[in-house]
Structures are given as C-alpha cells and as structure tokens.
C-alpha positions as CSV (number, residue, x, y, z in Angstrom):
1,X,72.3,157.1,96.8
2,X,75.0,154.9,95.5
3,X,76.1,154.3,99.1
4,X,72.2,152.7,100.1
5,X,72.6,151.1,96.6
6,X,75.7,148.8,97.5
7,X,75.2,148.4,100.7
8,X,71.9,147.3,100.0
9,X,73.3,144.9,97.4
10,X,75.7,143.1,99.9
11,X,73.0,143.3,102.6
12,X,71.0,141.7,100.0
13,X,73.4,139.0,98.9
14,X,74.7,137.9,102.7
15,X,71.1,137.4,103.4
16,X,70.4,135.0,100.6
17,X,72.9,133.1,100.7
18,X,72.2,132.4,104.7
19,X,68.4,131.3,103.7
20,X,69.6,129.2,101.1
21,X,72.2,127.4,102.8
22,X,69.8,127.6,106.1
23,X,67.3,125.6,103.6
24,X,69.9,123.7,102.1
25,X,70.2,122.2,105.6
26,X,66.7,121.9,106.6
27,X,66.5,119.5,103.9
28,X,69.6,117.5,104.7
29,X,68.5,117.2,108.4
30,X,65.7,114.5,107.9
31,X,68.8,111.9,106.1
32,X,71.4,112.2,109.0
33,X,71.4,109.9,111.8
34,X,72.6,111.5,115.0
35,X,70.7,114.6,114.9
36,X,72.3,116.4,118.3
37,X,76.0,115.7,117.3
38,X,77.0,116.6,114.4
39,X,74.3,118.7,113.2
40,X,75.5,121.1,116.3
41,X,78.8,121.0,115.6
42,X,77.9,122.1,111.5
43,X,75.5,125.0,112.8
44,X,78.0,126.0,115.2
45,X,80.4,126.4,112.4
46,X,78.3,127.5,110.0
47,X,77.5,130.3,112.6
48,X,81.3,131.2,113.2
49,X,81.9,131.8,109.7
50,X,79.2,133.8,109.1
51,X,80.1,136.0,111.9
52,X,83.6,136.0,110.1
53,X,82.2,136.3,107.0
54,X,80.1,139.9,108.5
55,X,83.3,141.0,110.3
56,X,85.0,141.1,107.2
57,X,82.4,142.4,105.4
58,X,82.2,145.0,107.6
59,X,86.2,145.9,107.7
60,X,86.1,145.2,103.4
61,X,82.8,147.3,103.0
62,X,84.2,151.2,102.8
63,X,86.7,149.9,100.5
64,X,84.3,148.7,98.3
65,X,81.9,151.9,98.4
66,X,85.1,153.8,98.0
67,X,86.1,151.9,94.3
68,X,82.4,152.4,93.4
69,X,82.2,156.3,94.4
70,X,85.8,156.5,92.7
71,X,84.5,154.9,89.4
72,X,81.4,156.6,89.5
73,X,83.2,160.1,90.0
74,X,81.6,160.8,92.7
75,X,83.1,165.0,94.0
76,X,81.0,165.3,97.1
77,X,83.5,165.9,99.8
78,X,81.3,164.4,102.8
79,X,81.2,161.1,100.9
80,X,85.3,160.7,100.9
81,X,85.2,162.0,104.6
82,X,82.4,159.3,105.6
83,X,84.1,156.3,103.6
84,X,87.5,157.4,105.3
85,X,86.3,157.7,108.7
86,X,84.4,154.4,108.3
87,X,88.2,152.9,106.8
88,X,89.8,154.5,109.5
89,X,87.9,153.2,112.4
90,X,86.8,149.4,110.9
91,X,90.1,148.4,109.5
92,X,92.3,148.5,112.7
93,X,89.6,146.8,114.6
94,X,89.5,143.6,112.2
95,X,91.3,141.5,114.9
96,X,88.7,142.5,117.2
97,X,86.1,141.7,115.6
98,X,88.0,137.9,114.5
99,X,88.6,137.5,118.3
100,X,85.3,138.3,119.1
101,X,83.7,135.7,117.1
102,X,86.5,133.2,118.1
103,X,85.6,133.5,122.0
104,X,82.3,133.5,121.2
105,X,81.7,130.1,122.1
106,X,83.6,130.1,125.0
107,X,81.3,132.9,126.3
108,X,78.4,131.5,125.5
109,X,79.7,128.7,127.6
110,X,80.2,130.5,130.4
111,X,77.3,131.9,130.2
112,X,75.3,129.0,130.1
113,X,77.4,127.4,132.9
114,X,76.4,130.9,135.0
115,X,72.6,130.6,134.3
116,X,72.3,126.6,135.7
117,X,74.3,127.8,138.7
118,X,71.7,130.4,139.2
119,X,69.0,128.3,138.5
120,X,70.8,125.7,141.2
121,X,71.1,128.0,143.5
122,X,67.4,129.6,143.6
123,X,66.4,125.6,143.3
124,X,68.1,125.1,146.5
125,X,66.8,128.1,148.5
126,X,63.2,127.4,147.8
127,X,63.8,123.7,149.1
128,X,65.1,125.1,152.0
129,X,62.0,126.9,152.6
C-alpha cells in the first residue's frame, strides 16, 4: 500500500509538471518568430532533461520508498528485499541510463538518416521498373 501510494505520488507529480510546462509552451509558441529553430532546439531539450529527470527518478525512487517504509515502520521482510533488489540493480546502472538519453539524439539521427536511404532506395527501384 504505501509503495503504490508514493509511487503514485511521484508518477503523479512528473506528469503534471510535463502538462504544465507542455502548456506553458503551447502558449508561448504563437509570440516567437522562427518557429522550426529554436522551438526544436527547446523541445529537444526539454525532452533530454525529462528523460534525465525519469532516469534519476528511477535510480532515486527505492531510496525514497525505503525512508518512507523506514519512517513508517514498516516489518514486512519482502518489502526490504524488493526495495533492496530494486537499489541494487537501478543504482549501478545510473550511467546507463545518462548515456542513454545523451545518445539519444544521435540515434535518432541515424535512424532517420537510415529510413530516407531506404525510402531512396525503393524510390529508385520502382523508377527502374
């Protein structure tokens, strides 16, 4: 119970605050001048640290569960073996999840680069036809 009840709260509170500052934005859009350019390069930021923002949540979220089964005396035994297993695999694989969402655009990139290619090359066969 008290693990759905925080987790829920921080779900809760990670989600607001991306629809307000999504709406924030919305609002802001119709006042800037170049559209495309910078208003990419804001989203695409605002994007990264999100992801940052849900990797560390993620890493920082057993911890806090932890403090609030701790003050809440909680004795069950499978609670302190879930919220350890969950510290012991998250927290070592903070870097990961960092360098995931710093090559992120990169690979999506790539990716894009991969699908016009495709899209060239069945282009070209069907001319050839």
């Amino acid at each position: 119970c008290i693990l759905f009840f925080s987790c829920s709260i921080i779900i809760y509170a990670c989600v607001r605050l991306f629809l307000v500052a999504r709406k924030s934005d919305e609002s802001v859009r119709a006042y800037r001048r170049s559209v495309g350019g910078n208003y990419a390069t804001s989203n695409r930021v605002a994007v990264s640290g999100l992801l940052y923002s849900g990797g560390n949540l993620l890493v920082v979220l057993p911890v806090i569960i932890f403090l609030i089964g701790s003050f809440a005396k909680v004795e069950a035994a499978f609670f302190y073996t879930y919220i350890y297993l969950h510290m012991a695999i998250f927290m070592p694989l903070q870097g990961f999840l960092n360098a995931l969402v710093y090559f992120r655009p990169k690979y999506l990139e790539y990716k894009n680069e991969k699908r016009r290619e495709k899209a060239a090359r069945v282009a070209n066969l069907a001319a050839n036809r």
